[in-house]
Steps between C-alpha positions, in 0.01 A plus 500: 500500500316259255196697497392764281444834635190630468650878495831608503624877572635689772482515864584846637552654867610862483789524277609099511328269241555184353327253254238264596315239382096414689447106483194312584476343852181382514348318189218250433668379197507170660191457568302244305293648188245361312416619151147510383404255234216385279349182660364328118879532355731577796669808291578815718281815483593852415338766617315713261342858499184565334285797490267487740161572299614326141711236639759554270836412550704858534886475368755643765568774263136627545515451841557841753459598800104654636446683861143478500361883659118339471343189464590406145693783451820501448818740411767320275865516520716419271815310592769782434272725730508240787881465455548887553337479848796313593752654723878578318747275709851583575565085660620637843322430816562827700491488853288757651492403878629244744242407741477210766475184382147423665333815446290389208182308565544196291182593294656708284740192400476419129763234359878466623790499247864404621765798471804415365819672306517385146865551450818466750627861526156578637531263744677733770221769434267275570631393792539791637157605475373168647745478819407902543127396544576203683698682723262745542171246477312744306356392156507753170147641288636537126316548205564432096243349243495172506253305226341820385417633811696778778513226768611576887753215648554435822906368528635316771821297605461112400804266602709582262286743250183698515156444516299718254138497586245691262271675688118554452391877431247651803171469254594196445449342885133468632474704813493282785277743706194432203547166510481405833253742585194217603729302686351578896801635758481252713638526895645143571596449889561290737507100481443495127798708401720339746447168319583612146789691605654205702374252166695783298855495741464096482500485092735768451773422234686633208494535127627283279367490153616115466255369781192594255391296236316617129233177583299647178808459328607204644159369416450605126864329433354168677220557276708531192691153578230290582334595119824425342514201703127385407398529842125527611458869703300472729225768531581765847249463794385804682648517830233501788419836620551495921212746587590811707646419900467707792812796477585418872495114456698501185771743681502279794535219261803600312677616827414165628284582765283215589242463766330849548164622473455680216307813442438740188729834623376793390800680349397841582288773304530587137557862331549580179855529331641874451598645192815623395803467270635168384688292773816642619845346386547194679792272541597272106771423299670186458711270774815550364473892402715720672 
């Protein structure tokens, strides 16, 4: 592969092991980047620290790391004490569990890596471990330290390789329960829900990641050519703002009902949401995982 890995250690199930290498699969390297520059002499800016009450600039060497335990007040640590909180690593990513492959709600998905062996007499280890899960459609938990932290990784068969998604520690997701806790429970019945579940069954489709377009992106690189090109841009124009419809007319709209009265249906009473513990695990993972 022409990539660089990003790690490179060991993958181990029980007793079997073999070397691997994690590789990037989603970047935004590509995407267009601007860098920020003076407008008088079009020379690029550098970023600067300066003490916040003198102004001075502060050299990197004076610079360390403050967790502030009042307001203003701070507890320093040095460098060599913030590199001791990091975790020893021993490069292997030790299975602890197979579970199924859609038994993770996709919130606690971080960033995927592909999986792959980094030299060809791992390649039948490797193999064996992926067709075993495939076979078995379960996904492994492993953990190792990966960029200074003990990270949990959720592995799963790819095609031909794994998948290697990072996963996002509990404390680290909002509960859903909190968040959604002002949103009304409300009863929909009757004509109402029959209409967006028929408009629902009519636009039903697949994923395919080609059919949807970066327009931003696609935009800013129009941008870029017409300036090189000396082109006039023209300034954007707010779109007009449609003001709210009736719920019923606009569901008997898009299901292309035509020609009935309308009236305002009352969807039902209201009651507040419940507590509880964050949503249960719910069906993710990619297309292709097996």
């Amino acid at each position: 592969m022409a990539a660089r890995a990003n790690w490179r250690g060991f993958l181990k199930v029980g007793e079997v092991s073999c070397p691997v290498g994690l590789y990037t699969a989603a970047s935004t390297s590509d995407r267009i980047a601007f860098h920020t520059l003076n407008r008088k002499t079009g020379n690029r800016l550098r970023r600067v620290f300066v003490d916040s009450e003198t102004g001075d600039p502060v050299d990197r060497d004076e610079q360390v790391k403050g967790y502030e335990i009042a307001s203003g007040e701070y507890i320093v640590l040095d460098p060599e004490e913030v590199a001791s909180a990091v975790p020893d690593s021993d490069k292997t990513l030790s299975v602890t569990d197979f579970i199924g492959c859609n038994d993770i709600d996709d919130l606690y998905f971080d960033k995927p890596y592909y999986l792959l062996p980094t030299d060809e007499a791992a390649e039948e280890a490797f193999a064996l471990i992926r067709e075993g899960m495939r076979g078995k459609k379960v996904a492994a938990l492993a953990q190792t330290v990966l960029f200074r932290r003990v990270r949990t990784v959720l592995i799963r068969a790819h095609d031909c390789g794994l998948i290697a998604t990072t996963l996002n520690f509990d404390y680290e997701v909002r509960d859903a329960d909190e968040v959604f806790a002002d949103i009304p429970d409300l009863q929909i019945k009757g004509e109402m829900l029959d209409l967006a579940q028929h408009i629902i069954k009519t636009k039903r489709g697949t994923f395919d990641p080609r059919d949807f377009d970066d327009r931003y992106e696609s935009a800013l690189a129009e941008l870029v050519k017409a300036k090189i090109e000396g082109r006039k841009i023209q300034p954007r124009r707010e779109p007009k703002r449609d003001m709210p419809v009736d719920l019923m007319a606009a569901l008997r709209e898009s299901a292309g009902i035509t020609g009935r009265k309308t009236t305002r249906s009352s969807p039902g009473t209201s009651k507040p949401r419940g507590g509880g513990r964050k949503a249960p695990s719910r069906s993710s993972g990619s297309k292709k995982a097996g």
